[in-house]
C-alpha positions in Angstrom: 106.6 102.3 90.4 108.6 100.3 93.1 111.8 98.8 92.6 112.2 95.6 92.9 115.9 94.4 93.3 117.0 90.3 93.7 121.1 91.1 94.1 123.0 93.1 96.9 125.5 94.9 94.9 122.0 96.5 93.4 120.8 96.9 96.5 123.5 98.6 97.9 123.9 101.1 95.4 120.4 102.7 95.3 120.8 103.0 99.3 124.4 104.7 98.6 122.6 107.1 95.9 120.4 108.1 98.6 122.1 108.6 100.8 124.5 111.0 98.7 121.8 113.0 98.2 120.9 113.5 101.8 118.0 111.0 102.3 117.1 109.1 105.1 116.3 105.8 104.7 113.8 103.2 106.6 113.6 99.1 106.2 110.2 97.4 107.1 111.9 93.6 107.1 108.9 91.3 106.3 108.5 87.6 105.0 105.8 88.4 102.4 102.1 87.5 102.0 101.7 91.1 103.2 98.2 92.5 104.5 96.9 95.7 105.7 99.2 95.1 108.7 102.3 95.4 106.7 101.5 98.1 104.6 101.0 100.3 108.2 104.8 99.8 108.8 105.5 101.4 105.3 103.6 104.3 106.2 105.5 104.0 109.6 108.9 104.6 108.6 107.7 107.0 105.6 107.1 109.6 108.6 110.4 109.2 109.4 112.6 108.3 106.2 112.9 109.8 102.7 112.6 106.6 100.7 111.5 103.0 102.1 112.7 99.4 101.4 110.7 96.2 102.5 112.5 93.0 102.6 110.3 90.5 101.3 112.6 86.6 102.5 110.6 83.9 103.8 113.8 82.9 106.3 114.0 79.3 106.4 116.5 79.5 109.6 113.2 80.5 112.1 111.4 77.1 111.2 111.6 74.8 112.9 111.9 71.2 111.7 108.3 70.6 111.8 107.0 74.3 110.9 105.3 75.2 108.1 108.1 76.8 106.1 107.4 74.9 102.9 103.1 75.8 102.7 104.6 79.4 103.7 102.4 81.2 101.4 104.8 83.7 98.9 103.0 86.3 96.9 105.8 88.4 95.5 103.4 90.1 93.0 100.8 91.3 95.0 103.4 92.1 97.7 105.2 94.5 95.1 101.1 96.2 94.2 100.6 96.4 98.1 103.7 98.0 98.7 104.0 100.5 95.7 100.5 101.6 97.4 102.0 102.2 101.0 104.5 104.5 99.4 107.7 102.4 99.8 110.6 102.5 96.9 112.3 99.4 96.8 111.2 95.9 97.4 114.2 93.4 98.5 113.7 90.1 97.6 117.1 88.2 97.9 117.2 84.4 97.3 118.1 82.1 100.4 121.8 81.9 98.4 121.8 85.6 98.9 120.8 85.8 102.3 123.3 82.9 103.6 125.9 83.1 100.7 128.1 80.2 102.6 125.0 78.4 102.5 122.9 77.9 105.6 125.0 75.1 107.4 128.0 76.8 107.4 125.9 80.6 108.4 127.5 82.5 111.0 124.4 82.7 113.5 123.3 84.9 116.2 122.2 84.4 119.6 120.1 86.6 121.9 120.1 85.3 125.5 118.0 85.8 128.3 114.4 87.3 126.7 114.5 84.2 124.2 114.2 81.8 126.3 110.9 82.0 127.5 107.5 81.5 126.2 107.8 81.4 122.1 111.7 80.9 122.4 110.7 77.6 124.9 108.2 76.0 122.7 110.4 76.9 119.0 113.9 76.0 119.8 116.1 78.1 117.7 113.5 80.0 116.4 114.5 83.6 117.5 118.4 82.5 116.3 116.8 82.4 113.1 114.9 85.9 113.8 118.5 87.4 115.0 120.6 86.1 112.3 118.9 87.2 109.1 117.3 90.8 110.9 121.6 90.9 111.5 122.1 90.7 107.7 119.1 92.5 106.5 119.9 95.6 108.9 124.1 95.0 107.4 122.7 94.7 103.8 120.5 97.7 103.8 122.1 100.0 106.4 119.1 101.5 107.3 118.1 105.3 109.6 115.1 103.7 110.8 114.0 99.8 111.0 110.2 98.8 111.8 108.9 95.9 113.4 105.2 94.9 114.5 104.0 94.8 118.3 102.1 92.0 117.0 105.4 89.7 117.5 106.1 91.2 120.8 108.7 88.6 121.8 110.5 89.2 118.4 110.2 93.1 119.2 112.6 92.5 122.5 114.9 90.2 120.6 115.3 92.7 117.9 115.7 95.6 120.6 118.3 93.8 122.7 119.8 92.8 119.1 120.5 96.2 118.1 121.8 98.0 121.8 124.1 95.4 122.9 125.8 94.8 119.1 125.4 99.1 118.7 123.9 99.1 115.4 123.3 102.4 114.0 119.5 102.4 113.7 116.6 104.0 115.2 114.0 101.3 116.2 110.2 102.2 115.3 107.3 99.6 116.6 104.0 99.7 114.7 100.6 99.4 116.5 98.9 96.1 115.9 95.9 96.0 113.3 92.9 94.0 113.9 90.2 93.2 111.6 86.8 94.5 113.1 86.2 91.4 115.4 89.4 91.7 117.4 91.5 89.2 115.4 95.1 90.8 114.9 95.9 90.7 111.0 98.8 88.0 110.4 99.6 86.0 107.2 98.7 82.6 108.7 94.8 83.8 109.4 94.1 82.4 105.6 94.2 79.1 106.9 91.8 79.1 109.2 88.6 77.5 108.0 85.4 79.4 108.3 84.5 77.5 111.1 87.6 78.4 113.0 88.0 82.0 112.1 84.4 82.6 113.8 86.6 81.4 117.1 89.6 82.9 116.1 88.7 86.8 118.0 88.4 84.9 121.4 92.1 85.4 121.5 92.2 89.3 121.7 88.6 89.0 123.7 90.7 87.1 126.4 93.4 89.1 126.2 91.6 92.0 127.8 89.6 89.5 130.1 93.2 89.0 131.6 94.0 92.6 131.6 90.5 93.4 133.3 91.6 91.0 135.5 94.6 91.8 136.4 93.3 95.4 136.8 91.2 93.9 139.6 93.5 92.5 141.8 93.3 88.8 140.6 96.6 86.5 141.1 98.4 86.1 138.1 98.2 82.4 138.2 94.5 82.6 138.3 94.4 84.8 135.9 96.7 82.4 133.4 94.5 79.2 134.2 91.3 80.8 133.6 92.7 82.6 130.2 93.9 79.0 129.3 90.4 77.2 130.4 88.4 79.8 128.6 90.7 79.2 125.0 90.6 75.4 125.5 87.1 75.3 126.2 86.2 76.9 122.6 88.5 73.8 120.9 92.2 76.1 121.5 95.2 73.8 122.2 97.1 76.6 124.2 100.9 76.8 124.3 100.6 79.7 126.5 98.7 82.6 128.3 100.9 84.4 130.4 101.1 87.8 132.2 104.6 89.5 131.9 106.6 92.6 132.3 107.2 94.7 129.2 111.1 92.5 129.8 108.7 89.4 129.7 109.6 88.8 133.3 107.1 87.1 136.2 105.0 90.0 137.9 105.2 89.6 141.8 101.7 89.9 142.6 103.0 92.0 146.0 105.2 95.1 144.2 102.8 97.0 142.5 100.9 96.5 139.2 102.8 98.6 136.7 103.4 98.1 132.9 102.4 94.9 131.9 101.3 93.0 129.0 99.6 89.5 128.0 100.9 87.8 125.6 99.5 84.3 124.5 100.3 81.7 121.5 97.2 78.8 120.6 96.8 76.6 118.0 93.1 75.9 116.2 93.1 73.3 114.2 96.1 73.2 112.0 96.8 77.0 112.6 98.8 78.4 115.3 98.3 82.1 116.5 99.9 84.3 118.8 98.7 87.5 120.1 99.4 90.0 122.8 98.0 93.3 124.5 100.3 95.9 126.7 98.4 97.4 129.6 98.9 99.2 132.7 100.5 102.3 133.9 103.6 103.5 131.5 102.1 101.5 128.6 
């Protein structure tokens, strides 16, 4: 049966155990209300760790002031069955006291420049400090081999990776393969709030997703490619933040110097819910 453990002095000594006895250890960091999506990043670092822990923190220092931190949904019980199931050992659910013991104004915070200031880091100011700080503490607190993170977030994936080489933590960095229901739609938490109605539409993301990458595969302009990706999503009732084709850095493509690893990324809200997806194309991908 997993363990689930509230305090870090707890924490801390079942990862020391482990380690005394040789084990490698991996940390899936997650903010609950975990799905099939999840539970594939358990199995993830499982293939390369002895003994798994999944942080389970809704972190209230990536919302932003008008976010939906509070309706967050939290499910620590079914996130403990879901992840006993995936084969991980520990579940680490610290309070927001344990997470920021100073307490959250007076937080040491980190800051990642360059990749977070574009797209999602433009439209949610502060949002990837947030993402920086606590994946800072959770990687300090658990002192893990391996660490796995979710293409799905692709931004989130660069932060994290430029996080970890420029401040030399000693981790190994693992990034899980989106999982889509049958229609297309990546999994993601948030998807519960879609009305029926909405979660008909909600697959025309991914569907225009590789629209852009046929696109693009064509010859087309990136610009055109953009405005048509954003016409098509606001056409079916999308208010789009953003469809955008980038380099794997998430810099602009010049449409002149060849058409190498790319992917397309894109964040829209229906109705009351906003989604973000991405898909990595091209050569090297």
């Amino acid at each position: 049966m997993i363990d689930i453990v509230h305090d870090l002095q707890t924490l801390r000594a079942r990862v020391a155990g482990w380690k005394r006895e040789g084990l490698r250890v991996g940390l899936v960091p997650t903010m609950g209300n975990l799905h099939a999506g999840h539970h594939s990043l358990v199995r993830l670092a499982r293939t390369q760790a002895d003994r798994g822990v999944a942080s389970v923190f809704v972190n209230p220092t990536q919302f932003g002031p008008n976010e939906d931190f509070a309706r967050y949904p939290r499910t620590p019980e079914a996130d403990a069955q879901g992840l006993d199931a995936a084969g991980c050992d520990l579940m680490w659910a610290p309070s927001v006291d344990t997470m920021y013991p100073l307490g959250i104004a007076a937080a040491v915070k980190i800051s990642v420049p360059g990749v977070t200031e574009v797209l999602e880091g433009a439209r949610r100011p502060g949002h990837f400090d947030g993402v920086a700080t606590v994946v800072s503490r959770l990687l300090l607190q658990v002192q893990p081999d391996v660490a796995v993170f979710g293409r799905k977030d692709y931004q989130q994936l660069a932060v994290i990776r430029h996080l970890v080489t420029d401040l030399a933590f000693p981790v190994t960095l693992l990034a899980g393969d989106i999982v889509r229901a049958d229609d297309g739609l990546a999994l993601s938490s948030r998807n519960q709030y879609l009305s029926p109605a909405e979660r008909r539409v909600a697959p025309l993301l991914h569907a225009t997703l590789q629209r852009m990458r046929d696109a693009w595969d064509a010859g087309q302009a990136r610009t055109g490619v953009e405005a048509e990706a954003i016409q098509a999503l606001e056409a079916a009732g999308f208010v789009v933040d953003y469809a955008a084709i980038r380099t794997r850095a998430l810099g602009i493509p010049d449409d002149d110097h060849g058409r190498g690893p790319r992917v397309a990324l894109m964040a829209a809200r229906l109705g009351t819910t906003r989604l973000i997806d991405n898909l990595e194309f091209g050569s090297g991908g």
